[in-house]
N, C-alpha and C positions, 0 to 999 in steps of 0.2 A: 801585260800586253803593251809591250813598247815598240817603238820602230825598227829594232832592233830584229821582233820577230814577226809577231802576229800583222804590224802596220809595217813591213817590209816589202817593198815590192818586188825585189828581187829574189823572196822566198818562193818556191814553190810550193803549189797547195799542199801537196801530201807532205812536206815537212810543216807548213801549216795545221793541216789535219793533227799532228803528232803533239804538237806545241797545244793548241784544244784538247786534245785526249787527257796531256798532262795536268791542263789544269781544273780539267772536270775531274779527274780521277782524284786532285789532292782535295779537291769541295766533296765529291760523293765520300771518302774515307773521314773524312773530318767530322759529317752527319754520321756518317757510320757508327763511327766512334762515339759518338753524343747518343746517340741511341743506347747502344750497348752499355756505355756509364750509367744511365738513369730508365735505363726500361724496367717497368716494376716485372721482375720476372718470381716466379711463387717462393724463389728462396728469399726475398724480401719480404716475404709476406712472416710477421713478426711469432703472428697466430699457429701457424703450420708448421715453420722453417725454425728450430734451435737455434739459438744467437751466435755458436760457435761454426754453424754449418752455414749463415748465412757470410758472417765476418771472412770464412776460406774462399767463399763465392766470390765477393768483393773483391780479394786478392786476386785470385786468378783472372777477373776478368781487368782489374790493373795491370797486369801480366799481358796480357792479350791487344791492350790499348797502347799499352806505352810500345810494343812490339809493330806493331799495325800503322802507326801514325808514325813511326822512326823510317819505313822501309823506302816511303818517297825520299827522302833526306840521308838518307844511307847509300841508297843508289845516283842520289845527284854528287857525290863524291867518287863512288867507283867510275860512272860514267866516263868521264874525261881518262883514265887510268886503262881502262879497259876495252875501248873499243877505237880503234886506230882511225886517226884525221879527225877528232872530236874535238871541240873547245867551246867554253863557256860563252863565246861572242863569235861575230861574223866581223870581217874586215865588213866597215871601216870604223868598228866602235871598239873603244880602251878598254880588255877586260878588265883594266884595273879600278875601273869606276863602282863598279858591284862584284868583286869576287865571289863566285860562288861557289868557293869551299868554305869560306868564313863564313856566309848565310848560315849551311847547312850546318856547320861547326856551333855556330850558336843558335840553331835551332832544337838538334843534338840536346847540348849542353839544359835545354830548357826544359827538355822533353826527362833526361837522365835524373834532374834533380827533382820533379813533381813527382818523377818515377819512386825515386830515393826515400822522400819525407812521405809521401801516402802511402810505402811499401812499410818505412819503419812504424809509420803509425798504426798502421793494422795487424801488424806485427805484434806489437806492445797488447792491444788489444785481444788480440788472440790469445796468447800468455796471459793474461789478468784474466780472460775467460776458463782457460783450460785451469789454472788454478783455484779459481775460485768452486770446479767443479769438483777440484780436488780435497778441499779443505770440505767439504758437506758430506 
C-alpha cells in the first residue's frame, strides 16, 4: 500500500477496490494454503490411514499448494503482457524502482524449489515405503 496506489489520489475508487481485492485475495490464499498443509485430515490420522496412502496424500496436497500460491505471481507477469495500456507503475513513479517481474520471478523461484526438495523428499519416502512392503 504505497502512494503509488492505494494512498494515490489520483486513483479512482474502483481501481482502488481492485488493488484491496488483490491484496486480500493473496492473505485469504496464503491462510488457505496453511490450512490445507496442516489440517489434521483422517489420512493423517497414523491409526486408520496406511503410511504409504498417507505419504501420496502429503504429495498431492504439495501439488495443490505449490499450484495455488504460484497463480497470484504467475499472473502478475502475464498481466502487463496481456492486457493492453497495462504497466507496473502510474506516471509519475520509476518502474524501475520495484520491477515487478523480478518480485514475481523470485517469488517463482522460491515457491519452485520448496516445491522441488519437499516433492523429492516424499518421493524417496514413498519408494523406501513401497519397498519395504515389498521385501515382507
Amino acid at each position: 500500500m504505497t502512494a503509488s496506489h492505494m494512498w494515490n489520489p489520483l486513483w479512482p475508487p474502483h481501481a482502488k477496490f481492485h488493488a484491496g481485492q488483490t491484496m486480500s485475495l493473496s492473505v485469504y490464499n496464503a491462510l488457505f494454503l496453511l490450512w490445507l498443509l496442516w489440517y489434521p485430515s483422517p489420512s493423517r490420522d497414523s491409526t486408520r490411514t496406511p503410511q504409504l496412502e498417507r505419504l501420496k496424500n502429503e504429495r498431492e496436497r504439495l501439488h495443490l499448494c505449490a499450484t495455488v500460491i504460484s497463480t497470484y505471481y504467475v499472473t502478475m507477469l502475464m498481466s502487463g503482457n496481456l492486457f493492453p495500456g497495462t504497466a507496473g507503475f502510474d506516471p509519475p513513479y520509476d518502474p524501475s524502482t520495484v520491477p515487478q517481474s523480478a518480485v514475481a520471478v523470485g517469488v517463482l523461484s522460491v515457491i519452485a524449489t520448496a516445491w522441488y526438495l519437499e516433492n523429492k523428499r516424499l518421493r524417496m519416502l514413498i519408494a523406501e515405503t513401497e519397498d519395504g512392503k515389498k521385501a515382507k
